[in-house]
C-alpha positions in Angstrom: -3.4 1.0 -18.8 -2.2 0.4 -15.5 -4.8 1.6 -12.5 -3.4 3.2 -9.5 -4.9 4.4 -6.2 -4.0 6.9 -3.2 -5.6 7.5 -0.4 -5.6 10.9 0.9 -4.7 11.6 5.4 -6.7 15.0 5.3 -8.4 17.7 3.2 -7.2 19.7 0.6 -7.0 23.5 0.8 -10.8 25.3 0.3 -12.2 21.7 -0.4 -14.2 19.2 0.8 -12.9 16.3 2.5 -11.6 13.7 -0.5 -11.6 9.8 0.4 -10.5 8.6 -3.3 -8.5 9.8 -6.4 -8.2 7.6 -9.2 -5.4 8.5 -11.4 -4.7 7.3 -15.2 -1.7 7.6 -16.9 -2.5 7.4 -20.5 -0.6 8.5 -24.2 -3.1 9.1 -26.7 -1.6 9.2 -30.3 -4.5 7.8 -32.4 -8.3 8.6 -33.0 -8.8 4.8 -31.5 -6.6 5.6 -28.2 -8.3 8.8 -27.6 -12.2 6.7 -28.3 -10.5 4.0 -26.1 -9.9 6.5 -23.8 -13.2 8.2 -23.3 -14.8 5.0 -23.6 -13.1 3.5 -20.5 -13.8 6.6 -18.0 -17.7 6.3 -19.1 -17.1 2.7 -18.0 -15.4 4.0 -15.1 -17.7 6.5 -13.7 -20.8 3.8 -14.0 -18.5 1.6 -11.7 -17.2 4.0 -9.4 -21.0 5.8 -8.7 -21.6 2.9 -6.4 -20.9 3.2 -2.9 -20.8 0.1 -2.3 -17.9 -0.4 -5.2 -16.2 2.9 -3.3 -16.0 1.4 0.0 -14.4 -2.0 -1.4 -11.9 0.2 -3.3 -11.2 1.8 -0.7 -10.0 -1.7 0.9 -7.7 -2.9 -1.8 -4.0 -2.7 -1.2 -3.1 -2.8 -4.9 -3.5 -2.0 -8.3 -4.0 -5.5 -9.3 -7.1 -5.9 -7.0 -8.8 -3.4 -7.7 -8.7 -4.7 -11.1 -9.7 -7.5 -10.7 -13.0 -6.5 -8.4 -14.3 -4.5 -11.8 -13.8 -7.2 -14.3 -15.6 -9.4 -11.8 
């Protein structure tokens, strides 16, 4: 799995204003991918309903650091 981030200029149309979308690109062939899967975004979502986590994101320049914040 390889993390990415993007960092939106403005609003979207009829929403409210987004700061972060996380994106994962992942192919899920097996019963243990798609567990792996679900597993990792329940993870995820316990890290990322921090603001203080958000707002470090939010500083990273790559990838690879924002990986390595969360296995901190």
């Amino acid at each position: 799995m390889n993390p990415g981030q993007a960092i939106l200029t403005g609003p979207s149309a009829g929403m409210a204003m987004v700061e972060v979308v996380f994106l994962l690109a992942v192919k899920m062939t097996s019963k243990f991918e798609i567990k792996r899967t679900k597993q990792f975004y329940k993870d995820f979502l316990q890290l990322t309903d921090n603001d203080e986590n958000l707002e470090a994101v939010k500083k990273m320049d790559s990838a690879l650091d924002i990986y390595q914040y969360f296995i901190k």
